[in-house]
N, C-alpha and C positions, 0 to 999 in steps of 0.2 A: 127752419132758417138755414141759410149757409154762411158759413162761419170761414169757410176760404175760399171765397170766389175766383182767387186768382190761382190758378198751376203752370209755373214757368219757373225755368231755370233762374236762380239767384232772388228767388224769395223766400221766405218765410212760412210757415204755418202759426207757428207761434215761438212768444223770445220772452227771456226774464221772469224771472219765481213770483207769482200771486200769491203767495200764503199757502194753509194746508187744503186739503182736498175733505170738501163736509161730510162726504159718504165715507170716509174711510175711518176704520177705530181701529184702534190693535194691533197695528204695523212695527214693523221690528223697527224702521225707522221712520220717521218725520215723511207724511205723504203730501210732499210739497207738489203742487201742478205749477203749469205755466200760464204766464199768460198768455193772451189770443191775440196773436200779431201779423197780419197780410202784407207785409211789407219789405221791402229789399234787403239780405242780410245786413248784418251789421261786422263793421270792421272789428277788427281785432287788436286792441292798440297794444304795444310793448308792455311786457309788466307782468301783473301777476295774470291777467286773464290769458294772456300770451302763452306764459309758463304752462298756467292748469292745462291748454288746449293741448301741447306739447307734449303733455306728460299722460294725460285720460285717452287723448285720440290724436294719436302721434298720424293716424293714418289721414288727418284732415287738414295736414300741416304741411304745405308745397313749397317747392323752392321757390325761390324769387319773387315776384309778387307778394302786396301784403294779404294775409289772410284774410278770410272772412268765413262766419258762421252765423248760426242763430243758437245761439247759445249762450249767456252771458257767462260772468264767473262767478257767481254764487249758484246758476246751474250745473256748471262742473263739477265744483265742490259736492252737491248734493249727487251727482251721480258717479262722482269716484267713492261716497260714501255706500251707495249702493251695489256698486261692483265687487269692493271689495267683501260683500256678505259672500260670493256667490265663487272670484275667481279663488279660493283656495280647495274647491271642490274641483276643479277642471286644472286645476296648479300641475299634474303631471305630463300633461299635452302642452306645449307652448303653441301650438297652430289652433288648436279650439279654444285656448285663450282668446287672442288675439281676435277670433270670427263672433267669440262672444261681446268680446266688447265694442266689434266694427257692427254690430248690429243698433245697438245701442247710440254707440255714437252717430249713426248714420240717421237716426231718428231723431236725437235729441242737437245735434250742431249742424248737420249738411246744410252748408249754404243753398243747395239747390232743394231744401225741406219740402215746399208744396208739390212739386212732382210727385212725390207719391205716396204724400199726408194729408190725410185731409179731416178734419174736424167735424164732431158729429156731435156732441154738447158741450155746454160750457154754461156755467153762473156766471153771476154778478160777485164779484170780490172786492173787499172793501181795503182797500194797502195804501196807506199811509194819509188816509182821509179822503182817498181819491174813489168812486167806483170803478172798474176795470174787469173786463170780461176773461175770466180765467176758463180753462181747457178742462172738460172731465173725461173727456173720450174722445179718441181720434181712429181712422181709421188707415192701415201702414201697408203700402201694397209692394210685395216682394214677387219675384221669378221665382217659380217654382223652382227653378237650377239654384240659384242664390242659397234658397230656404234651405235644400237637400243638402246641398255641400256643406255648411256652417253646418245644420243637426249632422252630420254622418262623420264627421271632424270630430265629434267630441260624444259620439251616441255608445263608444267602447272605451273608455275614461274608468277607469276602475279606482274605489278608494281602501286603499290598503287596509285601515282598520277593521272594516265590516266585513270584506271583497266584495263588495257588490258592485254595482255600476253608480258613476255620479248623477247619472241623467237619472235615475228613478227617483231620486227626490228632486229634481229638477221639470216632472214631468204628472205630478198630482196624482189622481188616481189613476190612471192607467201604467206607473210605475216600467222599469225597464223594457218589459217583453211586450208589453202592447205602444211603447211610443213609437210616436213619427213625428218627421219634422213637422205637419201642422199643429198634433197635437201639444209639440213642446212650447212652441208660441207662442198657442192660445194659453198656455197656464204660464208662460211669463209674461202676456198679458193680461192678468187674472187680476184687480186688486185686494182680492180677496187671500192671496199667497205669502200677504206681511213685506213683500219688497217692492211691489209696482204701484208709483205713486196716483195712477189712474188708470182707466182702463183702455186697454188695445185690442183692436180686432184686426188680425193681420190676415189678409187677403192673399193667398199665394195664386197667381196667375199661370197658367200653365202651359207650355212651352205651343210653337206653329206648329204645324203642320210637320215641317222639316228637322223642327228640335233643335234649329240655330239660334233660334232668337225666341223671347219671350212674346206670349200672345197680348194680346191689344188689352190695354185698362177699360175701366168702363167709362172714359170720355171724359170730356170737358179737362183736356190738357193734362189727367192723370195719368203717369205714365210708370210701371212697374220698376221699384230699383232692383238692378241685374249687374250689381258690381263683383268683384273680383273674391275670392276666400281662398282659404291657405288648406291644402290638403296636408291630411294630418303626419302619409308618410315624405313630406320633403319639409325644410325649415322654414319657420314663416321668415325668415329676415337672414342677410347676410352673418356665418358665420355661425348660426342660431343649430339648432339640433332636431331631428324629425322626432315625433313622439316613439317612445318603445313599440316593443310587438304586444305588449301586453295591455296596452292603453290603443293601441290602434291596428286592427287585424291586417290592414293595407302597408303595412311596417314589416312584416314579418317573411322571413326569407321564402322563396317558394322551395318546397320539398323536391329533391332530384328526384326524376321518373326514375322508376324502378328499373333493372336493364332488360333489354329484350329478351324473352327465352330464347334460346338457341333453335336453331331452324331445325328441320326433318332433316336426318342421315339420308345422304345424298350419292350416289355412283354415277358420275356426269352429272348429266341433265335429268338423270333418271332416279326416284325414290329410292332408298335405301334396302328396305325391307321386302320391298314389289321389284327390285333386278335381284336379290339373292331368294326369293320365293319364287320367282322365274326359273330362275338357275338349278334349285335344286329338283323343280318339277321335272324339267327339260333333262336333266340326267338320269333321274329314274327311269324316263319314260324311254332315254339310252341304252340303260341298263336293263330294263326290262326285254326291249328290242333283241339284245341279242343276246340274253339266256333262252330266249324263244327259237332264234336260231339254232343255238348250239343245242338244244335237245332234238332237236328236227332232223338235224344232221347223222347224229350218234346212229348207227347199225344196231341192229336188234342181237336179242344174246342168243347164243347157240342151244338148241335144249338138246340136253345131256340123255335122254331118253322118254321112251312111253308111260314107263312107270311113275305111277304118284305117290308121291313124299309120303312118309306112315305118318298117322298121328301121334300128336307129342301126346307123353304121359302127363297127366296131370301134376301139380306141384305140390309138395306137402302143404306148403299155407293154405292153399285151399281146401284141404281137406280140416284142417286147423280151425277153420272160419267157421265153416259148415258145421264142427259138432260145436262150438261157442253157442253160435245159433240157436242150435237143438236145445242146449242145456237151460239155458237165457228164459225160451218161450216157455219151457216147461214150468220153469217157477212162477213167473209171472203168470201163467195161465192157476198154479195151483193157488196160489195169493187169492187172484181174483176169485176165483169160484171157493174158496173158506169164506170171503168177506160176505159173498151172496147167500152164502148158506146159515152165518149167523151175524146177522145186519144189529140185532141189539147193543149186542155184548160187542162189537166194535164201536158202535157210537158210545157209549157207556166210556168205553176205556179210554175214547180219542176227548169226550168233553172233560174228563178227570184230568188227562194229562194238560189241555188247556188250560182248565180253570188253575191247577197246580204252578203252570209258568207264569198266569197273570196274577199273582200275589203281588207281584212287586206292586204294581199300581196304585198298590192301596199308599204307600210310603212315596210314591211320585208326588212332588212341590212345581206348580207351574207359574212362571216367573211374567208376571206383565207389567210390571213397572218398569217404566220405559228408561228410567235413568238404572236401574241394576241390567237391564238389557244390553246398554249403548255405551256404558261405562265400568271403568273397572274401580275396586273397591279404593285402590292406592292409586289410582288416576289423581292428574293434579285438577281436574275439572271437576270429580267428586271433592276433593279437597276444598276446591274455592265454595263450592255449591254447597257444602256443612259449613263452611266458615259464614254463606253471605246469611243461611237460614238460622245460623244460630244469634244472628248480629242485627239481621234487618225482617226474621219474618219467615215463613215458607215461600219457595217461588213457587207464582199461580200461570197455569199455561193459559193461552189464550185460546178461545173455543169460534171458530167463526163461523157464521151461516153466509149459505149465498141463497139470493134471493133471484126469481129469473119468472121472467113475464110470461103466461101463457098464451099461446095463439099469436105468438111475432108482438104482442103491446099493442099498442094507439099509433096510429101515426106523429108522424111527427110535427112539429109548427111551428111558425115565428113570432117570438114577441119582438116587439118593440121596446127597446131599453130606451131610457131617459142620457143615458151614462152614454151604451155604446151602440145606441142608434138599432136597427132593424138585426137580430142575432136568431140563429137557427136552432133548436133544440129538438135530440132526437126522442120519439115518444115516452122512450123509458123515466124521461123524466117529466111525465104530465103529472099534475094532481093528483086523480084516482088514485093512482100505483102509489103516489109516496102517502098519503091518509090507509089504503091497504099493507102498505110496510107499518106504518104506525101501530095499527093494530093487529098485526100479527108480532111484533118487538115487545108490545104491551102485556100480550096472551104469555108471552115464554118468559118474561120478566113477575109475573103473575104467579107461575109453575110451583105447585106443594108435590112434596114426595114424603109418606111415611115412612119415617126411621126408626127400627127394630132397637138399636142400640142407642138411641137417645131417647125414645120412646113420645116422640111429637115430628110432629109435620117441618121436614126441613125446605125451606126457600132461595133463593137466587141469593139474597143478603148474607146470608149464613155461610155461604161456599166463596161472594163473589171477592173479589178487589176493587176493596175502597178507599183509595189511599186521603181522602179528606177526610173521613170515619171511620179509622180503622177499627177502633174497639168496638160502639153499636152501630153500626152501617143501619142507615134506616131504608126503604124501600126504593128511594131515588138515589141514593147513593152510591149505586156501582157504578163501574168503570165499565161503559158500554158508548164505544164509536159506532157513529153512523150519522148517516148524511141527515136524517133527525133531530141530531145533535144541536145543529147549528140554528133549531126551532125551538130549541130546550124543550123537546118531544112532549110540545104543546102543540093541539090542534087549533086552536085559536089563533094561534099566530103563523099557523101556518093558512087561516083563512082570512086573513086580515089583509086588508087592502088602507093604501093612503095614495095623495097624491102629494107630487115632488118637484122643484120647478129647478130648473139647471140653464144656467145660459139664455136665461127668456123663456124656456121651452119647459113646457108642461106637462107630464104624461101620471099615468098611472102604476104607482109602486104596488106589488104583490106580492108573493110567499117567490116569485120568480129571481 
């Protein structure tokens, strides 16, 4: 059926509260719907519906003319009651305030509502003895530009008590690091989230070609709303204040460029170091030049006669050297030829005197306790370290294994998630491997050792940390991480298959 035939400026989609909504239980508040109304907004007369409009969606409020919406004022009331769950979460950004609640209001009062509303169920509702076609689901088409700026306004909104981000409970399971503006949306239009009094499916349209203008609706006079939102670093309203740096990264001053290094040492035009490496070449090669001459030059010396110079006598060190020498070889030659001559009686005397200096050995204490290693005895880390084992226990180290695939693992492959659609996984994480991690975690969790001084077989339990059982830790009770864990190192449940249905959409849940 179609439920709003008409899409033109100054109509309706739907106007005025039908009662509660049948499919909804458990709502933090009252899941009021509207009714289904195709018709021309409706005025706004002075009073208090005037007021509510003024004060919920100041931004639907123009000068001069009188107003008009589709909204009545028992719909306002119920949707300032809604806001207010939501704006003390975003309360430190005044501009993602504001974008939060022009989304809202732009759905629930725009005069120009059927543009790009459009109704997709609705019951039969029975108000005030009348039957009346009430709204369960509409469908809200935004510009992709619209969607992004309002989510990117308020996607670094941080809440002081926890520090985390306001958008991660605003944004369901995909929490902070995986939102985007569609996905935050779709879970405010969720009625399943305890605030959205039916359900919304917002359509974000995505820009031309040229990215000026939003691309075509899908027809029949729906046309994508592409209105105005307040970036989060300027004020949304005169006088108003931009959000912090710490609530909006677009706020934050830009860091001065660091300053230029300083250029190459420079003589003119010329490098620094290549004209004075020039320079000192070119001089030597000066200076070489004309010691070369001036030897060339110089006259040869007179010889004094025929006769040849006598030989010089030798010099006492020399002759000094020479009997050292002598003396030197002599002993060392007589040394060596006694030792050849009686080979016993040297080994005999050279292993006595050996075994003699390694006495001590026997009195050698070799120290491998890693805290009498690493610490000293009056250290205040030994101190704290007797104070925490006398108080809470001995400290247990941690022992880890690494586990590592032979032959590069399995390829890798893609499931298909229910959640977050087609996701890639690298083989290390196939099946095989983690049912072969199981059983070899199980084998070393298994492990007996006979102990001399306790005289029975000691186990994993005996040694491990259990801090739920510390007195009899029983076989499952140690403290042992690993990606197992999260199967309660059950292979059952890590072969256990269900199926899941999310959004309409059906798929197969597994150990994945």
């Amino acid at each position: 059926a179609t439920y709003t035939p008409v899409h033109q400026e100054g109509f309706c989609a739907f106007y005025e509260d039908c009662g509660k909504n049948p499919e909804v239980t458990g709502s933090l508040i009252p899941a009021r719907v509207p009714c289904l109304y195709n018709g021309p907004a409706k005025r706004v007369m002075p009073g208090r519906h005037l007021e509510l409009l003024q004060r919920v969606c100041p931004m639907l409020v123009g000068a001069g003319a009188e107003p008009r919406a589709c909204c009545s004022a028992r719909q306002l009331e119920m949707l300032d009651r809604s806001l207010a769950m939501s704006k003390p979460l975003l309360s430190r950004c005044p501009s993602c305030v504001d974008n939060f609640v022009n989304l809202y209001c732009q759905n629930t009062c725009n005069p120009n509502q059927s543009v790009h509303i459009n109704v997709t169920r609705a019951f039969r509702a029975n108000v005030s003895g009348q039957p009346i076609d009430a709204v369960l689901e509409y469908q809200c088409y935004y510009s992709r530009r619209f969607a992004e700026g309002s989510y990117n306004s308020c996607c670094d909104v941080r809440i002081p008590s926890t520090g985390g981000y306001a958008i991660s409970a605003m944004c369901g399971k995909y929490g902070a690091t995986l939102c985007t503006a569609e996905r935050w949306l779709r879970f405010q239009g969720d009625s399943s989230n305890g605030l959205a009094p039916l359900d919304i499916k917002f359509v974000l349209v995505p820009p031309t070609n040229n990215g000026s203008a939003p691309g075509p609706g899908p027809g029949g006079g729906i046309v994508p709303y592409d209105g105005s939102f307040h970036r989060c670093d300027r004020p949304s309203s005169p006088g108003g204040q931009a959000c912090s740096c710490q609530d909006c990264v677009a706020s934050c001053p830009a860091l001065p460029s660091p300053p230029a290094p300083p250029g190459p040492w420079a003589i003119g035009q010329m490098d620094g170091p290549l004209a004075l490496g020039l320079a000192l070449f070119g001089g030597a090669i000066v200076l070489f030049a004309g010691l070369l001459l001036l030897f060339r030059q110089r006259p040869d010396a007179r010889k004094e006669g025929n006769k040849a110079p006598a030989a010089p006598s030798a010099p006492i060190s020399s002759s000094s050297t020479s009997a050292t020498q002598q003396r030197l070889s002599w002993v060392f030659q007589s040394w060596g030829t006694a030792v050849a001559r009686h080979p016993l009686p040297v080994l005999v005397t050279a292993c006595v005197i050996v075994g003699v200096l390694s006495c001590g050995l026997v009195f050698v204490e070799l120290t491998t306790d890693p805290v009498e290693l690493w610490s000293a005895p009056d250290s205040r880390a030994r101190r704290e370290k007797a104070f925490h084992d006398a108080q809470f226990g001995p400290f247990f180290r941690t022992n880890q294994i690494i586990a590592t695939a032979t032959g590069g693992g399995p390829p890798g492959y893609t499931y298909d998630s229910v959640f977050f659609g087609p996701t890639a996984f690298n083989g290390l994480f196939s099946k095989e491997l983690l049912l072969q991690l199981l059983d070899l975690q199980s084998r070393l969790q298994a492990i007996s050792v006979w102990s001399e001084t306790a005289q029975r077989n000691i186990t994993l339990k005996d040694i491990c940390y259990a801090p739920l059982q510390p007195d009899k830790p029983g076989p499952t009770d140690c403290a042992v991480n690993s990606l197992l864990q999260y199967f309660q190192n059950n292979r059952s449940l890590i072969d256990a298959v269900a199926n899941q249905t999310m959004a309409g959409v059906t798929g197969t849940v597994d150990w994945r």
